[in-house]
N, C-alpha and C positions, 0 to 999 in steps of 0.2 A: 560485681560478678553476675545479679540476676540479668542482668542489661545485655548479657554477651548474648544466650542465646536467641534473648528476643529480638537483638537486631542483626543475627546469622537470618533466623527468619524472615526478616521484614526485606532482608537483600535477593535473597532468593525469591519471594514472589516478586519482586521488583523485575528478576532479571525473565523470569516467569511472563510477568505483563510485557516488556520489552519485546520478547520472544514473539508472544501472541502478535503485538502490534503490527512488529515488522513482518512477520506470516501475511497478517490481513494484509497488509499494504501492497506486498508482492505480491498477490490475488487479486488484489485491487487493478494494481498496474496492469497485472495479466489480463485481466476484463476489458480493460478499457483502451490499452492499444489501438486493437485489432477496430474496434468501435472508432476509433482517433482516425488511424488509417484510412478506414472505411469515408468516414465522414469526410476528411480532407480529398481524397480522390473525385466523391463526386460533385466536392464543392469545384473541384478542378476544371472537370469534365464540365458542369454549368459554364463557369467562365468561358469555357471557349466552344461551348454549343452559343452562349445570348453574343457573345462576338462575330 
């Protein structure tokens, strides 16, 4: 019986960290697109200016 709520607890910051994770990561993504984008365009542009 002491084991219930210690691992109600331990699920819940689990679900806690999960949360945060996947937050940063969609942040992450969000940052990094636009930066993806960017980068791939003027590697684009290069190709076909040294062409």
């Amino acid at each position: 019986m002491l084991a219930q709520p210690f691992l109600k607890r331990h699920f819940w910051k689990k679900r806690l960290f999960d949360f945060k994770f996947t937050s940063t990561c969609k942040d992450f993504k969000r940052l990094i697109s636009p930066l993806v984008s960017i980068h791939f365009s003027l590697s684009l542009l290069l190709l076909i200016v040294l062409k």
